[in-house]
N, C-alpha and C positions, 0 to 999 in steps of 0.2 A: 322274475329275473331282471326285466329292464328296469324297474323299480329301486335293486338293490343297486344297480349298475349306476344308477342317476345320482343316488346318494353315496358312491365311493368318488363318481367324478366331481360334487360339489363340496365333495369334505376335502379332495385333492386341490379345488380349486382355492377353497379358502383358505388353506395352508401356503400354497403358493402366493397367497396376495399378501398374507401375514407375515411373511419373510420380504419380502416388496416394502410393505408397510415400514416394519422393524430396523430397515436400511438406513445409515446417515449418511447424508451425504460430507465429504471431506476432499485433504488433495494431498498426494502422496510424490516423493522424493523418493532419488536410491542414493545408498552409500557403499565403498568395498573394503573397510576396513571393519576386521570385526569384535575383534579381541584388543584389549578388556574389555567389556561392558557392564554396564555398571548394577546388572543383576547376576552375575555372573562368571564377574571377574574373567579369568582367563581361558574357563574351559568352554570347550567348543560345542554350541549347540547348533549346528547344521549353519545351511544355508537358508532355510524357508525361515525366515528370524524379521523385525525391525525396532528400531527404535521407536517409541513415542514419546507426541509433543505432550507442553504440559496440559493442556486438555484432557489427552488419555493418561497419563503419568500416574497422578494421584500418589504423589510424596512416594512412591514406590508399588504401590501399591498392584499396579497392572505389571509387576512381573510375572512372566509366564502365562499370560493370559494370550487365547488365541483368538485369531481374527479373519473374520474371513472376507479379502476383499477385493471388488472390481471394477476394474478404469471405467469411467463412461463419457473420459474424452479430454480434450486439449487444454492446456491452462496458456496458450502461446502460438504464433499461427504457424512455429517453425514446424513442426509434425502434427497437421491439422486434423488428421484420424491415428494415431497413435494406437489404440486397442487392438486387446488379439480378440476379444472374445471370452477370453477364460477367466478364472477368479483363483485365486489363491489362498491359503492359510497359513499364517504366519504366526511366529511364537516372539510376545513381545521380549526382549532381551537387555534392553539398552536404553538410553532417556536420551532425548534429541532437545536440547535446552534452550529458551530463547536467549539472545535474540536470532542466535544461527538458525534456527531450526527453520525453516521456509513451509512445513508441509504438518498435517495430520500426522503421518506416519512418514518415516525414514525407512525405505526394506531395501534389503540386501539385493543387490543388482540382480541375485539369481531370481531371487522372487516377481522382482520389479520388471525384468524380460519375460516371466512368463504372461501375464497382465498388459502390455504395454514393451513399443518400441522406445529400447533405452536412450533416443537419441532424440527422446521429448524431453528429459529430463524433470519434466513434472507433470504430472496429469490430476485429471480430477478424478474422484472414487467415490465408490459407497461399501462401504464396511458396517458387519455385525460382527457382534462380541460372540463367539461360539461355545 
């Protein structure tokens, strides 16, 4: 029995590092305007939503693709711990264009408060493609 225990906790382990692994790092904005977008025109797909830059974009291509992703800290010394802790999933919806675009991802204030105190206005992240 300890035997089989050892290898549920090293196969749990390597999973968990491979998700670790898999993580890029990037740096995320919020915005609150959400309609049109430009995958989606006018209809409303929630609040858990963001724009991508054109790194994630791909000529359209990352519409509707989700993400999963979490602060791991300041781009700026005004909110020098910013993070809550959580991670989020977000449905890309919209393309954030340069030269405006300042961040990886654009997400919706809602998404962007649970992740991070909105009054960083930009933090750093790591996101997987889900």
């Amino acid at each position: 029995m300890a035997k089989k225990s050892l290898v549920v906790l090293t196969v749990a382990t390597l999973l968990g590092l491979a998700s670790l692994v898999a993580a890029t790092p990037g740096t995320a904005t919020y915005y609150t305007v959400y309609t049109p977008s430009a995958c989606y025109g006018y209809q409303d797909e929630g609040t858990m939503i963001a724009a991508a830059s054109e790194s994630i974009w791909n000529n359209g291509a990352a519409c509707g693709q989700m993400y999963t992703i979490t602060c791991t800290g300041a781009t700026n010394q005004g909110v020098p711990q910013p993070c809550t802790g959580q991670s989020v999933t977000v449905k890309i919806v919209d393309y954030c264009p340069p030269p405006g675009c300042q961040a990886t991802f654009d997400l919706s204030e809602q998404a962007f408060a649970i992740i991070a105190n909105t009054a960083a206005g930009k933090i750093d992240i790591d996101y997987n493609l889900v």
